[in-house]
N, C-alpha and C positions, 0 to 999 in steps of 0.2 A: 802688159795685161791684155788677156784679150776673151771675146765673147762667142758662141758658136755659129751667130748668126745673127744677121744685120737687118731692119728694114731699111731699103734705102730711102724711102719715103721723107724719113724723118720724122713720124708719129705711126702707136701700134696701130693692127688691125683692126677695122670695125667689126668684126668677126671675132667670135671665140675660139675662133681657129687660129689666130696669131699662140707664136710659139712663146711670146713675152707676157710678163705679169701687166696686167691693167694700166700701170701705172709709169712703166717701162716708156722711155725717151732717150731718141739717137740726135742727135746736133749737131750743125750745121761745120762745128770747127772739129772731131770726132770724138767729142766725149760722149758719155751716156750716162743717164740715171735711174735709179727707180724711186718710186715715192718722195721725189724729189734730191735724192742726196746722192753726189755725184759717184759715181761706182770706181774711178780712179782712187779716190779717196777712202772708200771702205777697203782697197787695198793696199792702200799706202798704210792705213790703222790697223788694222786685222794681217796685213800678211795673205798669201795667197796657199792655196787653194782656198776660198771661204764661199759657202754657201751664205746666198743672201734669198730671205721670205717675202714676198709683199705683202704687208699682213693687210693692205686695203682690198688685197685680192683672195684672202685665203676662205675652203667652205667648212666653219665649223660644225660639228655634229653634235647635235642637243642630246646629251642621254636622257634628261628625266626635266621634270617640270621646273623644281628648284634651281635652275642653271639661267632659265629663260631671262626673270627678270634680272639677274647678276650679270649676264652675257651682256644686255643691253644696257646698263650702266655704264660699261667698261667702252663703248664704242663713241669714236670722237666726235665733238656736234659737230653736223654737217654732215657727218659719212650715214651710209647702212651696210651694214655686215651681214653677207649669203650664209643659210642654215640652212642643214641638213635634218631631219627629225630620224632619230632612230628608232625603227618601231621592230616588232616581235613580229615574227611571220610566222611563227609554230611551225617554222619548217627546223629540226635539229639534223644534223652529222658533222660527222671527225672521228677521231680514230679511237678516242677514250672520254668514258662521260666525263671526267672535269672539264675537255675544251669542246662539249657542243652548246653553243649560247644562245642558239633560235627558238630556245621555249618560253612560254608562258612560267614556268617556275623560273628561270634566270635572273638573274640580279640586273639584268645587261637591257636596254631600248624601252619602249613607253608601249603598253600593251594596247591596245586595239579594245581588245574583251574589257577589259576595266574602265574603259575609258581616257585614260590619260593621255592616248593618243589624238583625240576629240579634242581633249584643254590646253593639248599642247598646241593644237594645228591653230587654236583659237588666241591663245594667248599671244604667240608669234608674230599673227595678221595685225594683234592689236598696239604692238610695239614697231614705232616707225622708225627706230630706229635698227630692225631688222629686216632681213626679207629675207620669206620662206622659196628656196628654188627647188628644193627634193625632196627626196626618202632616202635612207642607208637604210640596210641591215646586215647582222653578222651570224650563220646561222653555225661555225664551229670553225676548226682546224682542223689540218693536214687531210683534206676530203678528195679520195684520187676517186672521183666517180661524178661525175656530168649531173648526172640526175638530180640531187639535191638541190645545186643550184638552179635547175632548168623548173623546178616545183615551186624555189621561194621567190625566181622572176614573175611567175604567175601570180603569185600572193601579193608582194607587192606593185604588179599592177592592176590589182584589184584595189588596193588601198588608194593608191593614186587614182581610180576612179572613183573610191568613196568619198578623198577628199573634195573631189571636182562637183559632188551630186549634196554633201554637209556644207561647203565654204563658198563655193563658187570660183574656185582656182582650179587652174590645173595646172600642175609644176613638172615642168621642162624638164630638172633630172631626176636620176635612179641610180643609185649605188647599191648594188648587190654586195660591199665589203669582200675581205681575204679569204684565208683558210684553204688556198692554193694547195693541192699537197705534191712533197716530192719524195723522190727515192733514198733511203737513210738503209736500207738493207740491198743487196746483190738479189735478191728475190721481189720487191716491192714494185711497185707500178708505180710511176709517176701520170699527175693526170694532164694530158695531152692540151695544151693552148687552143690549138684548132678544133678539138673538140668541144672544149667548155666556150668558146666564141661562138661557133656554129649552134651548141643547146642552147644558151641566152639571150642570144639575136633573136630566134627562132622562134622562141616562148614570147618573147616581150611584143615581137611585131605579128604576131596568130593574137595575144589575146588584145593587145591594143585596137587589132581590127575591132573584136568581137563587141568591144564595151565602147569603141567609136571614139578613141582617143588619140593623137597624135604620140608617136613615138617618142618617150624621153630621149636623153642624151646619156648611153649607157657608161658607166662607171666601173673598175673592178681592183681590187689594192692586190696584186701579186705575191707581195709580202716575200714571203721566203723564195716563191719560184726563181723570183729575182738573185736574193745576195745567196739563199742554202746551201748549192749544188761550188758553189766557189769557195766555201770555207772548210777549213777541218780543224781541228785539236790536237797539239802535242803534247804527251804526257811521257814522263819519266818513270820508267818502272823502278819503284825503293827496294822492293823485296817480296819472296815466291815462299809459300808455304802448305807443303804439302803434307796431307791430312790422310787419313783412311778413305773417307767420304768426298775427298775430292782437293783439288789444290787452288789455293788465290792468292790475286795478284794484287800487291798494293803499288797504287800510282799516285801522283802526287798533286791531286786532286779530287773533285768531287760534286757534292749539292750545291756549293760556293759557286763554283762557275756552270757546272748542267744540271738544275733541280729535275730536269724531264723523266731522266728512268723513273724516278723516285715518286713523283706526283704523280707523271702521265703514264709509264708503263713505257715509256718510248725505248727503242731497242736501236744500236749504230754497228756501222758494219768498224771492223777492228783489222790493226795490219802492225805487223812488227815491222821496224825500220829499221836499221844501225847496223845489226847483226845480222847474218847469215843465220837461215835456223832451217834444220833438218827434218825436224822430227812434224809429226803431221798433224794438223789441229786437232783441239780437243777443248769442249767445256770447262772454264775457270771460273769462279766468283771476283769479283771486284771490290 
């Protein structure tokens, strides 16, 4: 078995710049553990490749009020479990209105305007056996364009100043959440890393000057940028039927495995495999 990297120390960093969960322990004969149980062991039981959580290390994100007191029942005496509050920043984009989730109508984080984001920051402080360290928010999917993000950095650090100016905290991080977008058609843009790093660096440390707050620790879930661009789908063509009005193709699949055309409108780029084929593209139904 082996790990990708060692402290040779023998205890993780005082820093949250160590690459190890909190909890993570290298010793002295070379075993290692995390949360105390020794990691040879969760491979001897589990088999290997296995991903292991620290769950004394993980940040969970509050959606809504009702979560607050049930999170903290669940946490062990003696420990406190880091939260995130997800709030609404009324910044919305993505590519189709069912996935843009940064509005005030959304089902989705604890609104500002209503207040629940106020009960929430309250309620939190008032359970010790949590601790408040950030903001999340998620303002859509598939957003090949800088801007949005660079609007809802500014939003919430404004909230993160309001919190500082209603509670007396000022919390260290800021998760702007996913909604990465990448290229699914030959004509599409994908949106540049370097560009979306450079707008939200950019945004957070111009307004954190302005409102006299220490820069958080920026956050961003890549989501698809990561696994999207490495996967595809094989489909079996059943059978071709062609019509006055046009011909289609049935495969041997569907809403089962990609509901996306159907809910979101999403469109993918298409390649015959197997066969040699002569004849020149043309529009089919599926």
């Amino acid at each position: 078995m082996c790990v990708l990297r060692r402290d040779l120390s023998g205890e993780p960093s005082a820093t949250r710049r160590s690459p190890w969960p909190a909890t993570a322990r290298f010793h002295a004969d070379g075993g290692a553990s995390v949360g105390g149980v020794p990691l040879a062991e969760l491979a001897r039981r589990f088999g290997t490749p296995a991903y292991v959580v620290d769950e004394a290390d993980s940040r969970v994100v509050v959606d809504n009020l009702g979560e607050i007191a049930r999170l903290a029942s669940m946490v062990p005496f003696g420990h406190r479990q880091k939260v995130l509050l997800r709030v609404v920043p009324s910044v919305e984009a993505g590519e189709h209105e069912a996935i843009r989730t940064g509005g005030e109508d959304r089902q989705f984080g604890l609104s500002i305007a209503s207040g629940d984001a106020a009960a929430a920051v309250i309620r939190v402080l008032r359970q010790p056996e949590l601790e408040l360290v950030g903001l999340h928010c998620h303002i859509g999917s598939q957003i090949r364009m800088a801007g949005p993000y660079e609007q809802a950095a500014r939003v919430m650090v404004d909230d993160l100043a309001w919190i500082r100016e209603t509670a007396g905290v000022e919390l260290p991080e800021l998760n702007l959440g996913g909604g990465h977008g990448i290229a699914y058609l030959e004509t599409d843009d994908a949106l540049d890393p370097l560009t979306l790093a450079t707008a939200i660096t950019g945004a957070v440390k111009e307004r954190c000057a302005e409102l006299g707050l220490a820069v958080p620790r920026l956050a961003v879930e890549p989501g698809r940028a990561i696994s999207g661009p490495a996967g595809l789908t094989l489909y079996r063509v059943i059978s071709v039927k062609h019509h006055a009005n046009g011909t289609f193709v049935a495969v041997d699949g569907g809403m089962a495995d990609n509901p996306r055309p159907a809910l979101y409108g999403a469109r993918y780029t298409l390649a015959l495999v197997g066969h040699p084929a002569s004849a020149l593209p043309r529009p089919v139904g599926l």
